[in-house]
N, C-alpha and C positions, 0 to 999 in steps of 0.2 A: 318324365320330362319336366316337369313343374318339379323336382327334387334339385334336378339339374339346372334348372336356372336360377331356381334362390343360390345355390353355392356360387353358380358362376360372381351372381348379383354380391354377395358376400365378399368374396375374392377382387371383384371391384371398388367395391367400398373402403375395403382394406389398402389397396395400392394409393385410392386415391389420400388416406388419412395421413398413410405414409410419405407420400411426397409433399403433403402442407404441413406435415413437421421435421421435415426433411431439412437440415441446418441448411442456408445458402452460402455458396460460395460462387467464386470467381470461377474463370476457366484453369487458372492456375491453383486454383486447389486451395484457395484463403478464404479464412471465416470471415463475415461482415459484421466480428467483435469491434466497430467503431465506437471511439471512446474518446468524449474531447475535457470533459470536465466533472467534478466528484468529489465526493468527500471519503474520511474513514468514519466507520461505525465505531468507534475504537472503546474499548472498555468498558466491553458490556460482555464480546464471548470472549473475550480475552483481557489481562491484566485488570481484574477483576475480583474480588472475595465476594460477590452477589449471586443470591443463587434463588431458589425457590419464586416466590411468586414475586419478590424485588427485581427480579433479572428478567422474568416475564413481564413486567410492566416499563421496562425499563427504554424498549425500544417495540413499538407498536406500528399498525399500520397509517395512522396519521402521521408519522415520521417520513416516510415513505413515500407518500401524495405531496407531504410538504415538500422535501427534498424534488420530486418528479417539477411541481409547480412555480419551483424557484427557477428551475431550469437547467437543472444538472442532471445530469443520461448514466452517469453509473456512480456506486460506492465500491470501495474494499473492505472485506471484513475479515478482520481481524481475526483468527480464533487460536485459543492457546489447546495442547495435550493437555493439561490438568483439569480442561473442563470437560474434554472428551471422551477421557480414558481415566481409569485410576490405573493406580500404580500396577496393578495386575495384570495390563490392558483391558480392563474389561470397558465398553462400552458405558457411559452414561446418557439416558435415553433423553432427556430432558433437553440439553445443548444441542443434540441432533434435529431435537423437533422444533430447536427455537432458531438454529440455522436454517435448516428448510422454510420454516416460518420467513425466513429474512428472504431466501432466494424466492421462493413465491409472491411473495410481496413487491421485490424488486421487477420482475415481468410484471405485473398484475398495474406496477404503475411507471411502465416505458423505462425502467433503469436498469443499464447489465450490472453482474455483478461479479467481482473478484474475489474470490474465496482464498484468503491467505494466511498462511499457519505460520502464523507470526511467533511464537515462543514451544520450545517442545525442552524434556525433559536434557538431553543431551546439548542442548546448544541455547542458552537467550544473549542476546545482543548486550547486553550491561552486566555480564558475570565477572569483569574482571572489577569494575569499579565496586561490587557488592560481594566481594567477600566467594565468589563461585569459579565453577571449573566447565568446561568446553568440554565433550568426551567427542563431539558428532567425528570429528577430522580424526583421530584417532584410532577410531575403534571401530571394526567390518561390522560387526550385532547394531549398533545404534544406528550407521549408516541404512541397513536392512530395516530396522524399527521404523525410519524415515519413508519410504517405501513402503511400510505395509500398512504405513497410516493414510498415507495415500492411497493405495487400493480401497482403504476401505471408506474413505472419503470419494473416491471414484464410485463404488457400486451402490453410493446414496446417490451423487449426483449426477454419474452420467447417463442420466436421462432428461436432463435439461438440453437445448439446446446447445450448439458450439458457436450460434451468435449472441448468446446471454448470460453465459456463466464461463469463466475463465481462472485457469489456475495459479497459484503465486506457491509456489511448492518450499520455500523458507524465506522469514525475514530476515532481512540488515545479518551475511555472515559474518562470522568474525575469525577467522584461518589465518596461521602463522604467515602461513604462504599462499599465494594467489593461485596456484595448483593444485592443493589439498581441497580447494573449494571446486577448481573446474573439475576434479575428480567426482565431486559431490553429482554433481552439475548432469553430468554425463552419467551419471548410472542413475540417478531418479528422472531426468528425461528418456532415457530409454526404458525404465517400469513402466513409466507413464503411455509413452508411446504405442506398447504393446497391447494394453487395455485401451487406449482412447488414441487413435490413429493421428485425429482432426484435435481435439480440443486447444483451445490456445492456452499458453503456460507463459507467463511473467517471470522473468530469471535477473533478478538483479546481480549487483558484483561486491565483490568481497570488501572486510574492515566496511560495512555499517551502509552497505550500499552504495557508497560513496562515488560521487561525480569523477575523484579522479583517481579511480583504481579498473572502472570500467575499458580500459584499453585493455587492461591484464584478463577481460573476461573473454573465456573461450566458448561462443555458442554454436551450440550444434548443426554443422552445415546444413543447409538443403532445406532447412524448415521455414516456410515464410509464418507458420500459427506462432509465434512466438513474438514477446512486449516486451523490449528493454526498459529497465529499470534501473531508478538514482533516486535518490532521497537526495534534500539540500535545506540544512540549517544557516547558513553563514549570512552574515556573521553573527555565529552564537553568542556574544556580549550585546548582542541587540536581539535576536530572536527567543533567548533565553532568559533576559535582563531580570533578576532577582529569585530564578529560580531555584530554589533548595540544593538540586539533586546537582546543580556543576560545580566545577572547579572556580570559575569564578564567580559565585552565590555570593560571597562577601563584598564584592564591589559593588559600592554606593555612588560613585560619584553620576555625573552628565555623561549620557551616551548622544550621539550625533551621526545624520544621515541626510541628504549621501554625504559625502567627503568624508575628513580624516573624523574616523568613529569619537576616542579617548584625547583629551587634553591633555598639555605637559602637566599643570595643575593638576586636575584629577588624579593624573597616572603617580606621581609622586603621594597624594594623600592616601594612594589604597595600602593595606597591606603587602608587608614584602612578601609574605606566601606566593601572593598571588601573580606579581610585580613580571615574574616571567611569561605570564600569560596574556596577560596586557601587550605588552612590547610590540607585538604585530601590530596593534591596532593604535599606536603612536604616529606611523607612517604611510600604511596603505593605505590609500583612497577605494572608498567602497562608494561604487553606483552602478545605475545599469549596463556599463559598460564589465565593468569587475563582475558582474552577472556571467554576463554573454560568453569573456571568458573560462571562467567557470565549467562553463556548460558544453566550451567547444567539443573535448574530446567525448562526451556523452554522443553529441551531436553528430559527431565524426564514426563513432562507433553504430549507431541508426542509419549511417547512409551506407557504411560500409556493405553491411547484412540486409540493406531494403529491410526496416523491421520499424514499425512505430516504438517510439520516445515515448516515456512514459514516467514523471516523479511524481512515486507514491507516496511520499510524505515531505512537507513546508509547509510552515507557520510560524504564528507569531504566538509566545506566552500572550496570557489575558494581563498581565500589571504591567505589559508595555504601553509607553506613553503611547498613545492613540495615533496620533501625527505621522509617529514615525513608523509606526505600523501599516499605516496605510500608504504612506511614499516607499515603504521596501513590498510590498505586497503590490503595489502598481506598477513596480519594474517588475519584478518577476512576472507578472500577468503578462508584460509584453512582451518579455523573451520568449514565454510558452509560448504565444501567438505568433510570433516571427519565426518558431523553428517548427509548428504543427507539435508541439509537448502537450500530450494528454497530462491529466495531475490529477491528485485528488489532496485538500487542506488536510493537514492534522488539526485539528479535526472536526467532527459535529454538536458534540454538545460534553465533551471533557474541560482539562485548564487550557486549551488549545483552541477552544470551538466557537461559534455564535450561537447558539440554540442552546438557553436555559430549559433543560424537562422540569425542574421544579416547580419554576413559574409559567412554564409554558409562554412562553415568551423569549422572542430573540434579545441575546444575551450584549449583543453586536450588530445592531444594525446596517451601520457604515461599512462592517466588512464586508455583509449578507450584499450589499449595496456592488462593491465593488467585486465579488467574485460574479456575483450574477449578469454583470454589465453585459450588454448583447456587441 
């Protein structure tokens, strides 16, 4: 009798452990992944040459509290396959225990977190500008490779809750055709599906994420666990302004905001290389309205599907003029606001971010200022 009641006792204790980790949902079957504001970790497990005890120190648990106590509820992180896998697939145990490190850290201090496999061998978002080739859309093996790194990204973390860890299954695709990707699209949410019923999956749209290719995105009916996704630079001659890696890096002159960006002046002193890139920015008027429309068909495409909005990446380079960073960063703050757009900056502490690690010290206060505003 006393055998039989410690088991029963047992058997209770178990139910009840089970139902207080029991993910919460709705009656309709939706996770309580609420998400309103956030940063990227970015380049640290991803786009990255830092490894050993650099990459461990690189992002810590005071990152973490800091990030919780500013007042922002979730990150995305970033991680690439070359930090995961070598070339063999084999497992590198290091990046696994420094991502888990990040997901426990992120519950441990009130933030969800997005687990997104931003670059893989087959597919990175800037292969055409560097010299590289795309195989993902082409080839049934890489498609499958796509998949089975998720499985095994699934059987580290689904044991997290399905209100605190969510999946971003590729970044910014880049597909000839907007179909080659909803093909993607459809057979890694259905891996996914069959291993993790419930978890929520982030599915951005084709050509780089982009605000206005998201109509062409086909998402899989019936599922409300699901985050639409956009990224949004624009306008890149202001959110870009002397960065290396664009097309237009060489243009020196006055940039201006809101209203018409490029003067006749200026635009006549640049380079003719460039002279065709410019030309848009002769005539449009950019401001919060140029925002809003921007962002209609995103917006349009979230009400369609009942699916929370979501742009995982916007920001401003660090050698833009301050000013005007902060007047295009206060519009965008209030279109998110006016249409429920969860967001996370690009980013935390890269040439994007506020947060100096070196000095341990914010890098940007006025931004820290203005993202955090209540």
């Amino acid at each position: 009798m006393k055998k039989c009641f410690f088991s029963l006792a047992v058997i209770a204790m178990t139910l009840l452990a089970m139902t207080a980790c029991t993910p919460k949902s709705d009656n309709n079957g939706v996770n309580n992944f609420q998400i309103k504001r956030g940063t990227n970790l970015s380049h640290w497990l991803s786009q990255s040459e830092e490894r050993g005890e650099a990459r461990a120190k690189h992002i810590q648990e005071d990152d973490f509290a800091r990030l919780d106590s500013l007042g922002f509820d979730f990150v995305r992180l970033p991680i690439d396959e070359v930090q995961f896998w070598d070339e063999d697939g084999k497992k590198l145990p290091e990046a696994w225990d420094l991502m888990t490190f990040a997901v426990d850290q992120c519950i441990k201090h009130h933030l969800r977190c997005i687990v997104d496999l931003h670059i893989i061998r087959s597919h990175y978002f800037n292969a055409a500008n560097e010299g590289g080739a795309n195989t993902l859309f082409t080839s049934e093996k890489a498609q499958q490779d796509l998949i089975n790194m998720w499985y095994q990204l699934s059987d580290v973390l689904k044991g997290y809750s399905n209100d605190s860890v969510a999946y971003e299954f590729m970044n910014e695709p880049v597909a000839e055709d907007h179909e080659q990707w909803n093909q993607v699209v459809a057979k890694v949410h259905k891996a996914l599906r069959e291993r993790e019923p419930q978890r929520t999956l982030v599915i951005g749209s084709n050509l780089w994420q982009s605000y206005e290719t998201i109509k062409y995105l086909k998402v899989p009916e019936g599922d409300k666990n699901i985050v639409l996704s956009f990224h949004y630079y624009n306008p890149s001659i202001l959110t870009h302004y002397g960065a290396w890696w664009v097309q237009t890096a060489s243009y020196k002159g006055k940039v201006n905001y809101p209203g018409i960006l490029i003067s006749k002046e200026d635009y006549e002193a640049a380079p003719d290389s460039i002279k065709p890139m410019l030309e848009p920015y002769l005539t449009q008027k950019w401001d919060i309205d140029k925002i809003r429309a921007d962002f209609k068909d995103a917006i349009e495409a979230a009400k369609k599907y009942d699916l929370q909005l979501f742009c995982g990446e916007w920001g401003v380079y660090e050698p833009v003029d301050r000013e005007l960073a902060y007047k295009w960063t206060k519009d965008m703050l209030q279109v998110f606001e006016e249409n429920n757009i969860a967001w996370t900056t690009w980013c935390y502490d890269a040439d994007f971010g506020f947060w100096d690690q070196q000095k341990h010290t914010f890098k940007d206060k006025g931004l820290v200022d203005l993202l955090t505003k209540k």
